[in-house]
Each structure stands twice: as C-alpha cells, then as structure tokens.
VODOBA-569641 format. One record per residue: residue in one letter; x, y, z of N, C-alpha, C in turn. Coordinates in steps of 0.02 Angstrom, whole numbers, padded with zeros to 5 digits, always signed. Each point is the difference from the previous one (the first is absolute). Layout:
! VODOBA-569641
AXYZXYZXYZ ...
END
This chain:
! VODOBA-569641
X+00042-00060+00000-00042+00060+00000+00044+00062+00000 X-00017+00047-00040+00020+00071-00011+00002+00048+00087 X+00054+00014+00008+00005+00051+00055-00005+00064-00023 X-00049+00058-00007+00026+00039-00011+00017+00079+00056 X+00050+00033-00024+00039+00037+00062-00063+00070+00008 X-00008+00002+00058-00017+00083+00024+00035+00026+00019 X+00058+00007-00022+00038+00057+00002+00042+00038-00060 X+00022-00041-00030+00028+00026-00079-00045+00003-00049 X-00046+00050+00010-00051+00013-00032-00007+00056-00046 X-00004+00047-00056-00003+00052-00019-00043+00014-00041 X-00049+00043-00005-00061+00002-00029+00009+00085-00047 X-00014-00004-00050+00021+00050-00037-00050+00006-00060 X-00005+00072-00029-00032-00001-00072+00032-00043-00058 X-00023-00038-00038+00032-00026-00071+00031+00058-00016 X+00067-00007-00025+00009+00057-00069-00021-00003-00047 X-00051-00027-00014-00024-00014-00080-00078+00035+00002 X-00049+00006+00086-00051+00019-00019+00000+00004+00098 X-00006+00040+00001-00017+00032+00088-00068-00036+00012 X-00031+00004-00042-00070-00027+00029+00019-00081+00040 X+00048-00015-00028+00015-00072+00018+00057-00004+00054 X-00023-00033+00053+00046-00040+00072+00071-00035+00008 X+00052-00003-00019+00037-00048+00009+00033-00030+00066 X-00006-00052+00019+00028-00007+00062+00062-00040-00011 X+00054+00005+00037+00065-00037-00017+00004-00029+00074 X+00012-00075+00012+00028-00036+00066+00030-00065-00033 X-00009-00021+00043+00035-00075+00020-00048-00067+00021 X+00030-00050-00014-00054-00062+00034+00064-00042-00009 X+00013-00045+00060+00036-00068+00014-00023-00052-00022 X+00028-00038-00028-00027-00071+00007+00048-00067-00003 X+00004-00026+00028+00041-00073+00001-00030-00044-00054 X+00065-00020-00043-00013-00036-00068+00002-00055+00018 X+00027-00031+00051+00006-00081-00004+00001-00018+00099 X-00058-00039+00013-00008-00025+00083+00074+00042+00041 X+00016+00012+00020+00068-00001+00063+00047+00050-00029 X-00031+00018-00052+00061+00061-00027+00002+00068+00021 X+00031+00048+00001-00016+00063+00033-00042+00060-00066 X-00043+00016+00024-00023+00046-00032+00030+00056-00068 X-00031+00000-00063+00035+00051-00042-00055+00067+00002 X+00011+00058+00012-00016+00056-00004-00002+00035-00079 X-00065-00018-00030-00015+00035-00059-00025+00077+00009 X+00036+00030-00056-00052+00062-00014-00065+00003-00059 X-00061+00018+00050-00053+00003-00046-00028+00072+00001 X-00043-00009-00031-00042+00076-00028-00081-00029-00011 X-00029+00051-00003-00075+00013-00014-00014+00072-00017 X-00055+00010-00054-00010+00039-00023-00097+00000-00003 X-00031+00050+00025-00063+00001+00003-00033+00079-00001 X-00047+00016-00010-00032+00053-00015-00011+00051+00083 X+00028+00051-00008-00008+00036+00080-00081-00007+00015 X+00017-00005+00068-00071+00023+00027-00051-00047-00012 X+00017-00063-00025-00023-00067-00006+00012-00072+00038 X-00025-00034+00051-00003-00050+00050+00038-00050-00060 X+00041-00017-00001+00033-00071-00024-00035-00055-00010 X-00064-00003+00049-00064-00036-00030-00045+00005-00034 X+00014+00074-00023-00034+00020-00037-00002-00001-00081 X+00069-00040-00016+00023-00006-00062-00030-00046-00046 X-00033+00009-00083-00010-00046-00034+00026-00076-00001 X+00078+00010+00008+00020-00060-00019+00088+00015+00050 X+00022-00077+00000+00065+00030+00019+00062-00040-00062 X+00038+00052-00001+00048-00016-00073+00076-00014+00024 X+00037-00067+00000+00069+00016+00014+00043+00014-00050 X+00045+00032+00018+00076+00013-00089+00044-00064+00026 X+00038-00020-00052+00063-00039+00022+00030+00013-00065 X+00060+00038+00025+00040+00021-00037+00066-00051-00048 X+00031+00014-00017+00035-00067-00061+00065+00005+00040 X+00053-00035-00034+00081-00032+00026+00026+00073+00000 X+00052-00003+00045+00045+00051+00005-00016+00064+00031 X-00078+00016+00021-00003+00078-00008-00051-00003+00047 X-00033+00054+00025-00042+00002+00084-00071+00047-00046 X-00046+00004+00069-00049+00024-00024+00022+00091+00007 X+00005+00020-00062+00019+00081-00011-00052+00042-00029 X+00032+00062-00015-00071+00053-00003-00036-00034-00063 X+00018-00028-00044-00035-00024-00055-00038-00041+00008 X-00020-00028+00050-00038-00046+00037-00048+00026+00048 X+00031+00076+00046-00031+00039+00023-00071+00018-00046 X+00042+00037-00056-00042+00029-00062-00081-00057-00022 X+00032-00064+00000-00043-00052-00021-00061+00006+00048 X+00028-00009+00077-00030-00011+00049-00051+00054+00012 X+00025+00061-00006-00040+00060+00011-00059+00003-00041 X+00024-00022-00048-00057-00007-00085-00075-00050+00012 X+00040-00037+00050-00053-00071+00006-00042+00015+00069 X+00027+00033+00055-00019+00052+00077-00055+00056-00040 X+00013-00002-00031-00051+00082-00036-00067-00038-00019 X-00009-00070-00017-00051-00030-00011-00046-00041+00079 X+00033+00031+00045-00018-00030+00079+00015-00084-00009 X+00055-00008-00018+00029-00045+00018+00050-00016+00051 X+00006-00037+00040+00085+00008+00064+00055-00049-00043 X+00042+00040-00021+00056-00045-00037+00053-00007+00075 X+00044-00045-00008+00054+00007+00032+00028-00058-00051 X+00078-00006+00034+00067-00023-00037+00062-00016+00062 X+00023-00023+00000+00073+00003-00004+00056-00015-00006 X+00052+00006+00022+00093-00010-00039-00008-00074+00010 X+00011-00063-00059+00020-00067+00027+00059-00004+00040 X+00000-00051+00023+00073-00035+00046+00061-00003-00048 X+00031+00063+00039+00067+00018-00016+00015+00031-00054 X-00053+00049-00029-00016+00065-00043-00014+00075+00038 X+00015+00045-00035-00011+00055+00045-00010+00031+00049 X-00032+00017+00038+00027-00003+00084-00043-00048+00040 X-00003-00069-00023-00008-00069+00038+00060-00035+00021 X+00020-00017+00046+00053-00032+00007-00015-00087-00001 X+00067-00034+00013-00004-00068-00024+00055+00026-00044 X-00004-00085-00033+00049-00031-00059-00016+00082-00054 X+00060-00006-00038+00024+00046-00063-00013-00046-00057 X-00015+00042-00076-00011-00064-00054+00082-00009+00017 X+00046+00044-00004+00071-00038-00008+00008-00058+00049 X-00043-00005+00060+00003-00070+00011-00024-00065-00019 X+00010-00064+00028-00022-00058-00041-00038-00047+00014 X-00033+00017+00064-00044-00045+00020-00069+00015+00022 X-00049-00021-00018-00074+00044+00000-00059-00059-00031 X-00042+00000+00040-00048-00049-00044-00075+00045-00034 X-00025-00010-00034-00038+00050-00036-00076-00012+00015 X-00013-00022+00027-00077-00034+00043+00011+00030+00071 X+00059-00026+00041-00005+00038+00054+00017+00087+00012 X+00063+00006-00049+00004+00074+00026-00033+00064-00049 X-00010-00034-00057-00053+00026-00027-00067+00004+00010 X-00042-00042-00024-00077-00016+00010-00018+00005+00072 X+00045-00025+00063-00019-00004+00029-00039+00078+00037 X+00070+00029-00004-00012+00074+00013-00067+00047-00030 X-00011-00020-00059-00054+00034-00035-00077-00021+00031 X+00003-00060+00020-00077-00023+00042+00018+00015+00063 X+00043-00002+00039+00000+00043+00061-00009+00054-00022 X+00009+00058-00017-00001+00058-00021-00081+00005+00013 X-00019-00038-00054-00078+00017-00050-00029-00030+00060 X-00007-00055+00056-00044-00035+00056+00004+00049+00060 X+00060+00053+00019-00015+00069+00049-00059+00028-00028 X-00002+00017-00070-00071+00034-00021-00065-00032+00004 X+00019-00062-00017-00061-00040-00015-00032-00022+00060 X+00021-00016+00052+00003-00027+00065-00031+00071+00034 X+00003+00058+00006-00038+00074+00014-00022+00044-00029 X+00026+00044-00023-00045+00055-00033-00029-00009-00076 X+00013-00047-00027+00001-00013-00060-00047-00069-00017 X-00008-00034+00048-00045-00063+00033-00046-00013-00051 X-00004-00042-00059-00055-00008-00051-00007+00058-00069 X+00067+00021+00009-00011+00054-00054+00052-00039-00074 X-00014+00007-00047+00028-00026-00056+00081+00008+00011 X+00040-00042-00045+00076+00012+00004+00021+00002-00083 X+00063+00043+00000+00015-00013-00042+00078+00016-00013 X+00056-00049-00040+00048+00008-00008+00022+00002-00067 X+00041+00053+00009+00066+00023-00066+00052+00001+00009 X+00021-00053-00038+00086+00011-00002+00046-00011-00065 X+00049+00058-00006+00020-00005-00043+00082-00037+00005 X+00017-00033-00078+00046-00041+00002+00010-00049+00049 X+00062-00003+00040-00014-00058+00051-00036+00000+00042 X-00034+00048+00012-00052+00013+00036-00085-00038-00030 X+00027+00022-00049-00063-00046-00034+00001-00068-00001 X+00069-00025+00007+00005-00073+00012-00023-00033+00053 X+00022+00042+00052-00033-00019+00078-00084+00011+00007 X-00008+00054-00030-00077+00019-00009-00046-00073-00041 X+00021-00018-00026-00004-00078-00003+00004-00057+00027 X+00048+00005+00009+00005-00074+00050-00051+00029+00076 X+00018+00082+00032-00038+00017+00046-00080-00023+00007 X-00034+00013-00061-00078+00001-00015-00004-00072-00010 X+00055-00031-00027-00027-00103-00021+00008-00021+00071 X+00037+00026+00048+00011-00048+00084-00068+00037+00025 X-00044+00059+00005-00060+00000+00029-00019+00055-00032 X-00047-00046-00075-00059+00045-00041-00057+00024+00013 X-00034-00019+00067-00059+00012+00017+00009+00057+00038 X+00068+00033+00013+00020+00075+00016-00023+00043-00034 X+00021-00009-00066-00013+00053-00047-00066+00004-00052 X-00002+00063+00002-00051+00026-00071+00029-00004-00081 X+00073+00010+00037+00045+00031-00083+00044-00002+00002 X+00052-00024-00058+00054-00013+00011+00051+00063-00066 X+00041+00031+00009+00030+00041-00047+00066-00005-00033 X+00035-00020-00056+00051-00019-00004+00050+00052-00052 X+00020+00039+00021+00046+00062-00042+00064-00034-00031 X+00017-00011-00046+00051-00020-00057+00024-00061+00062 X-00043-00021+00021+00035-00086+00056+00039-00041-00030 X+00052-00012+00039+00052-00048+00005-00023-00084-00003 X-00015-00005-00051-00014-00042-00024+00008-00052-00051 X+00039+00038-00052+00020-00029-00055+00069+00041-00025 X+00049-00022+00008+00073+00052-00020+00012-00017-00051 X+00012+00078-00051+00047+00013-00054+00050-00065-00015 X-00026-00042-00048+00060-00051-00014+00062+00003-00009 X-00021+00081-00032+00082+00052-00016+00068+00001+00068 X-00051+00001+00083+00040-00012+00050-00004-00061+00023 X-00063-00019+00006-00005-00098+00010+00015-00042-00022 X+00021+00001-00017+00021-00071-00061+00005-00073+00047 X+00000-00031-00061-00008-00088+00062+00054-00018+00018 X+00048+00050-00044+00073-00016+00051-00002+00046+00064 X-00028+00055+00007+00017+00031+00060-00044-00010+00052 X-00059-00037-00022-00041-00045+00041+00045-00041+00033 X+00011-00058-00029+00042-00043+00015+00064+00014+00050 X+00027+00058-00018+00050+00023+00053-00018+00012+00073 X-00064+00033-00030-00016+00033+00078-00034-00050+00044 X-00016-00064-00035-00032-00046+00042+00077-00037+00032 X+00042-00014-00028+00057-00014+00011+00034+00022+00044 X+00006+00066-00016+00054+00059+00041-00042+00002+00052 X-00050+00018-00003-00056+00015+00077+00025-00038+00050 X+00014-00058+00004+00005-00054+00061+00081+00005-00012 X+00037-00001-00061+00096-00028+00026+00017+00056+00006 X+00001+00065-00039+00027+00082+00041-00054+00055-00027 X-00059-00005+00069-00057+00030+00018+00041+00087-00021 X+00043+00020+00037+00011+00085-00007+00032+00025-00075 X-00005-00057-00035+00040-00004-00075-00053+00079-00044 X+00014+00073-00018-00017+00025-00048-00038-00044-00059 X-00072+00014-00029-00008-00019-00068-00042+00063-00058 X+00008+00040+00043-00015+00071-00035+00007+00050+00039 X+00010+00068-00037+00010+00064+00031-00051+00056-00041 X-00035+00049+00007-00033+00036-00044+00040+00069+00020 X+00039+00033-00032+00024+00068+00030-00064+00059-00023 X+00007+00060+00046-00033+00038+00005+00000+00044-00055 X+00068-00003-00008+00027+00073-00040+00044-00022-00048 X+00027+00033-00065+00040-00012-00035+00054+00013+00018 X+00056-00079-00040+00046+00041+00024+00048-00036-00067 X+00060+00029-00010+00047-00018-00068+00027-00055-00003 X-00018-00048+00057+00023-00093-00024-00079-00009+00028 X-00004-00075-00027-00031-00048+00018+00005-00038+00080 X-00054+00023+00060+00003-00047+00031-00001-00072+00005 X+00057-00023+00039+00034-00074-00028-00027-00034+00058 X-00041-00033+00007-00035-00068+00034+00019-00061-00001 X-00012-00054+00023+00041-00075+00021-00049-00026-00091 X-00054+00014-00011-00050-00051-00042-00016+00035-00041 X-00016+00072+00018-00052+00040-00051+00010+00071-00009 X+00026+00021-00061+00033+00079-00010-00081+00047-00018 X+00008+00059+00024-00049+00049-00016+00013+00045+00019 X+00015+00034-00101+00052+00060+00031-00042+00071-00025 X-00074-00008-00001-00057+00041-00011-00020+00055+00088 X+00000+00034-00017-00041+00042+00071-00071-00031+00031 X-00024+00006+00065-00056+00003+00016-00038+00018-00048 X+00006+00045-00036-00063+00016-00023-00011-00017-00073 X+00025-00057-00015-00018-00075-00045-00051-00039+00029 X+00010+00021+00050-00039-00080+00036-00068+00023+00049 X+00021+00064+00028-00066+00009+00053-00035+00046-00001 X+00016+00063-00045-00042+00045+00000+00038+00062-00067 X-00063+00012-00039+00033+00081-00061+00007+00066+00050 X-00009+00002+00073+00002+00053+00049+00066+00013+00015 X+00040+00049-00049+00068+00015+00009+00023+00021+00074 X-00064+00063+00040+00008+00009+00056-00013-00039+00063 X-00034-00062-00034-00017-00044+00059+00059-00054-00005 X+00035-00001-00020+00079-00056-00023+00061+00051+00033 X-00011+00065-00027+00055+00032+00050-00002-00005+00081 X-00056+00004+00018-00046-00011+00065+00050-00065+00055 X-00023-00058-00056-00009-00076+00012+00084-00004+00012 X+00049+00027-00034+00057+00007-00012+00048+00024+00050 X-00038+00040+00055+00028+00043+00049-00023-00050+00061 X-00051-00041+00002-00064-00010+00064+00053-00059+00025 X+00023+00013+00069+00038-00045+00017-00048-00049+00056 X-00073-00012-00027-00028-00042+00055-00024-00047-00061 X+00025+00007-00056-00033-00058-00081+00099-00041+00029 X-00028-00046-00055+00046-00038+00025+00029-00028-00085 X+00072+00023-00008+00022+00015-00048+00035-00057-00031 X+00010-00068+00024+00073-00025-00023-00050-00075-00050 X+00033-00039+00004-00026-00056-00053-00021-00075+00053 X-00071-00007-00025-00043-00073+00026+00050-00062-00008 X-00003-00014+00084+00061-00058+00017-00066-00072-00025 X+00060-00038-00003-00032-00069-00042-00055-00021+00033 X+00018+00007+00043-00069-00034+00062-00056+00053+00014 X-00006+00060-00008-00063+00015-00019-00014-00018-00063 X+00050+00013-00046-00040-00012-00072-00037-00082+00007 X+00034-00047+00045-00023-00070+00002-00093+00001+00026 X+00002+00037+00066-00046-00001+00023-00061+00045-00052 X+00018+00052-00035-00049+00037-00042-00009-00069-00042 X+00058-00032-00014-00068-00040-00065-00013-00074+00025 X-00012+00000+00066-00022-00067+00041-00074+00043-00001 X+00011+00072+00031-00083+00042-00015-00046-00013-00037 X+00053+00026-00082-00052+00020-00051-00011-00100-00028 X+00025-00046+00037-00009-00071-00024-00068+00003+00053 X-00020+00018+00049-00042-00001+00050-00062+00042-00048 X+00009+00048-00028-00042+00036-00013-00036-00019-00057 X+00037-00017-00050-00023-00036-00051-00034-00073+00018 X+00003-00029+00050-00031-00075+00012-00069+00035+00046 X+00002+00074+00031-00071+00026+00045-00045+00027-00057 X+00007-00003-00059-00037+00032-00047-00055-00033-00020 X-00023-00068+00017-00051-00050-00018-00049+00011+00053 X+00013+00013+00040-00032+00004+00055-00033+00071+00036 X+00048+00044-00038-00019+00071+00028-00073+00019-00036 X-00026+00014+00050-00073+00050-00029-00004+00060+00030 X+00052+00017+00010-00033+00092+00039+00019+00041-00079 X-00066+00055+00002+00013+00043-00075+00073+00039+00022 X+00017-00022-00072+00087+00058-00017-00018+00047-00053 X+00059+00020+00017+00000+00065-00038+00077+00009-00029 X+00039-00007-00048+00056-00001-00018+00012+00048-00050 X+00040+00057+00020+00033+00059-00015+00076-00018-00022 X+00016+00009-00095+00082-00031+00005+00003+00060-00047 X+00064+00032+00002+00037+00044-00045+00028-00018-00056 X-00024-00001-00045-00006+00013-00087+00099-00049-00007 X+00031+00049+00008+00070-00010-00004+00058-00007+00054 X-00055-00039+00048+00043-00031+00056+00069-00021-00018 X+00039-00007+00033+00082-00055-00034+00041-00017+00058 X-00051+00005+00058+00002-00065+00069-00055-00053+00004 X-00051+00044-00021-00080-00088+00001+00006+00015-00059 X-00030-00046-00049-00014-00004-00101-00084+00003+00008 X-00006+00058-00032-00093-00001+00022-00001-00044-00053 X+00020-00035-00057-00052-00073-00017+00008-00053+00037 X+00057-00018+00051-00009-00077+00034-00042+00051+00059 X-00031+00054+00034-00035-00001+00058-00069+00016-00037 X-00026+00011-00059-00058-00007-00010-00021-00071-00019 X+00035-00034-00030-00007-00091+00010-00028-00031+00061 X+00068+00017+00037+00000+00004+00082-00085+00013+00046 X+00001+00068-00025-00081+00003+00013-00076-00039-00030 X+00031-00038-00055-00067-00028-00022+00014-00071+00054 X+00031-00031+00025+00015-00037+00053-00044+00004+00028 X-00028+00042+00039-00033+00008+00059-00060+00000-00004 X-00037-00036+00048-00069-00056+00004-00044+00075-00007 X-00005+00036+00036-00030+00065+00020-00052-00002-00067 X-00053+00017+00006-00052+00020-00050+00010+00081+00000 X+00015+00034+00046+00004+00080-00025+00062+00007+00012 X+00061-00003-00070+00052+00046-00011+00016+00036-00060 X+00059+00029+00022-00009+00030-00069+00083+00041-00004 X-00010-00010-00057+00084+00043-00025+00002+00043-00035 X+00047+00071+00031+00016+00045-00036+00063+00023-00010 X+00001+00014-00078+00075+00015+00021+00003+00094-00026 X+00057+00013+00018+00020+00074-00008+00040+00008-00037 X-00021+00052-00064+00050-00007-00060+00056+00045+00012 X+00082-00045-00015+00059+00055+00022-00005-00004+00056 X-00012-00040+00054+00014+00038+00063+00062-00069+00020 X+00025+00040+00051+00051-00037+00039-00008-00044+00044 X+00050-00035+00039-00009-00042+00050-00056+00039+00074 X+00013+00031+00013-00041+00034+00058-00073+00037-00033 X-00037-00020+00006-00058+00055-00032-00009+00058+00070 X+00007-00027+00062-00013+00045+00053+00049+00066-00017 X+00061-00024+00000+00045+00083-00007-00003+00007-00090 X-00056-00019-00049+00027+00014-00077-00027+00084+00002 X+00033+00040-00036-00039+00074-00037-00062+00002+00000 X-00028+00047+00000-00080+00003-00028-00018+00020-00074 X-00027-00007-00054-00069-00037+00021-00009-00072+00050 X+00072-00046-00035-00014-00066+00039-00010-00033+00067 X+00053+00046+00047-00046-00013+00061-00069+00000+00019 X-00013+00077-00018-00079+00012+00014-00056-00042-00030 X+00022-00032-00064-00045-00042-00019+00007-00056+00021 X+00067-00029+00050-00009-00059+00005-00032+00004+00070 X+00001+00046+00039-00034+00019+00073-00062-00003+00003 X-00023+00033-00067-00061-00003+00013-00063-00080-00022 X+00049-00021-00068-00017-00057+00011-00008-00060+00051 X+00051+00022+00053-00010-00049+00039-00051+00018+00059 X-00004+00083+00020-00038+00029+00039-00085-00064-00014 X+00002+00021-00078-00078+00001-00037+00002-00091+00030 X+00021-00031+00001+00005-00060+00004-00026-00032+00048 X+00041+00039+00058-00014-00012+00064-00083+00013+00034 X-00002+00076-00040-00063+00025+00036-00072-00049-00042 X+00033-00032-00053-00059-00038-00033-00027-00066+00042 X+00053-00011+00044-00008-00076+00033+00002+00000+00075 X-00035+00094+00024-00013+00000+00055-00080-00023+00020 
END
C-alpha cells in the first residue's frame, strides 16, 4: 500500500492555466515483503475549488524510459484538469526525482517495480476520494508498455486504456534479431554491458557504443521541438547514457508479455503513434494493435510527427491532446 507524506507537500497554480491545482509530494511504498521502502515523487492536477470527489473521472500519466514526469506532461495534465478530471502521475523507480535503482543500473523486474507502483498509486485514489469513479491510463512509450501489462494484471480497474507511440514494437533498424539475441545473452553474462546510447546534441564524431552507433541528435528520434531538445540536453534529472543489456533483456521479456496479454485484453484503447517515429515503427504497433481482443479500439496515427507526441510542436500536439481529451470524455 501507497504511503503518502503530509509533509512534502506543495500546492501551486499550473503554469499552463491558473484555473488548475497542482500538488507536488511524495508516497512510499515497499516493492517486495521485508524490503525498505522507496520514496516516489508524485503529482496531481485538478480544477481549483473542486472536492477531488468531485471529479468526472480519474486519469494517470506514465511517462516513457529515461525521462520524469516534466512540464510537458504538466501541459498534458492541465489540458485534461480543465475537463474536471483529477490526473496525477509520477517519476518511475529510479527516474527523476524518485529514488531507487538508475536505468544505468542492472537489476529491476518490470511487474514489480513498474506496474506495481502504478496500481498502488491509482488504489490511494480508488480506495477514497475517487471510490467508483471511472479510471483511466496513458502512457507513452515504455510507459505504454507497462500501461499494458498494468491494465492485463487487473482490467476490471479500468474504463480506458491509452497508448502514445508505446514500446511495443522496435525499429528493426535498432532491433535486429541479432541485437535481440545479444541482449538476451548479455542480460544475464554482463548485465551493466552498454547496448545503446542516444546523444542529446550534435557533436563532430560519432558516439561509439559496445553494439550500436547513433551518431544522429535527439531530435531524430524524439521530438521536431528544437527548444525542447536544447531543454532535454541541459536537464540533469533525464538520464543520458546508453540501456545496459539487462534492461534491454527485461524490456523485451515485457513487450513478449504484452504481446501474449493481447487475446485476452478487453478494456477500450486508444492508440496514439507518430507518423515518423524511428524508436517504435508505427506499422509493426498498428499490427500490434489489431491484436487486441477489445471491441472498442482504435488507431491513430500523426502525420510527421516524432517519437514524443506529448513534447511534438503544434499544430500536432494540440491535435493529438485533444484527441485523446475527446476520447476519454466519450467513455465517461
């Protein structure tokens, strides 16, 4: 069960829309019987001057590999709070100011310190102020992976399930069945072994990796937001260096999990993928999506847009926000 702190608490206007609440704290929780407690940071976002029970629906974010819940998520959140919704979110285990394991470390299981955290999270709400009110989750990239496996271990939670360019199906261009093969390999004989690096910024050589060269900028891969890559480039709470074998092992023990929960899943999705992804391939995750048992899903994709639709430019953010806004409020 979720502890959460009364005391590191801070309650503030959104910067994105004053009308809207943000609260920033903390909640403990012990991942495994006898272990000592990890101290996450979470957030919530809700409409001022509105009882928390008073909300349509309640919405969680789970943000993707490498990076914490930031203002671009704020922005999301505020967007979705303006519809009297209570969103909250926060940093996974050993991302942004959550402590625990680092991705540069090598040992982590993806059911417990993932998923697990996200239904504690969502059962503080559900369990009080929120008691019988619809749920619903979005997550993008690996986030969307867990947002999967999360909703297939207990579907009768949710109303809706949301999946933003999800980690689900990788660019063969970086996957290949040899680097599969490695990482199932390397994972267990040298777990801290480098098998990719994504640099932020350009620079006049090629970053040189143990498996996999990529000597393109961030902003090939995650977003056309020149100022949101300079941003990402400076933020020393993202986590910059290259996925050791043994997460990459455990991500595709996941997406092998996720692909075998797809017969079975019936909660309605909603799958949001960017046109010209070149970390997920939006044709193996719209495949991916006809998988799934669900009688109401549906796929869209965004033309030109990048790996992140949350931080892409506008028009495309705004249209992809609001598509998902419209989505949500249809299946309240």
């Amino acid at each position: 069960m979720a502890t959460f702190s009364s005391e590191h608490v801070t309650v503030e206007d959104s910067e994105f829309d004053s009308s809207i609440t943000k609260t920033s704290t903390t909640f403990s929780l012990s991942l495994k019987p006898g272990t000592k407690a990890v101290e996450f940071a979470a957030f919530q976002w809700k409409q001022k001057n509105v009882e928390p029970s008073d909300a349509k629906a309640l919405v969680i974010l789970c943000h993707g590999y490498a990076e914490y819940v930031t203002d671009a998520y704020g922005r999301l959140a505020s967007v979705l709070a303006a519809e009297n919704l209570l969103v909250i979110a926060h940093d996974h285990l050993g991302h942004g100011r959550t402590k625990g394991f680092t991705q540069a470390q090598t040992k982590f299981d993806f059911e417990t310190d993932y998923v697990g955290p996200i239904l504690a999270h969502i059962k503080h709400y559900t369990g009080g102020d929120l008691a019988g009110k619809p749920v619903f989750l979005v997550g993008h990239s690996l986030g969307g992976l867990m947002s999967v496996l999360t909703a297939a271990k207990e579907p009768e939670m949710f109303k809706g399930v949301v999946l933003v360019s999800p980690a689900v199906v990788l660019d063969p261009e970086f996957a290949t069945p040899f680097m599969v093969f490695v990482a199932n390999c390397l994972g267990s004989a040298l777990p801290w072994l480098p098998l990719q690096k994504i640099t932020l910024v350009s620079c006049p050589y090629p970053n040189i990796d143990v498996l996999l060269f990529l000597t393109s900028s961030l902003q090939d891969y995650v977003t056309r937001d020149k100022e949101a890559i300079e941003k990402m480039a400076h933020d020393k709470l993202r986590y910059h260096g290259g996925a050791k074998a043994k997460n990459c092992k455990a991500i595709l023990v996941a997406i092998k999990a996720a692909e075998e929960a797809r017969a079975n899943f019936h909660v309605p999705i909603l799958v949001q993928q960017a046109e010209k992804d070149k970390l997920i391939i939006a044709a193996g995750v719209k495949d991916f999506t006809h998988g799934f048992a669900s009688a109401d899903k549906q796929y869209k994709e965004y033309p030109d847009a990048y790996h992140n639709l949350v931080m892409e430019p506008s028009p495309t953010r705004e249209c992809f926000t609001e598509d998902l806004k419209k989505w949500i409020l249809e299946r309240i």
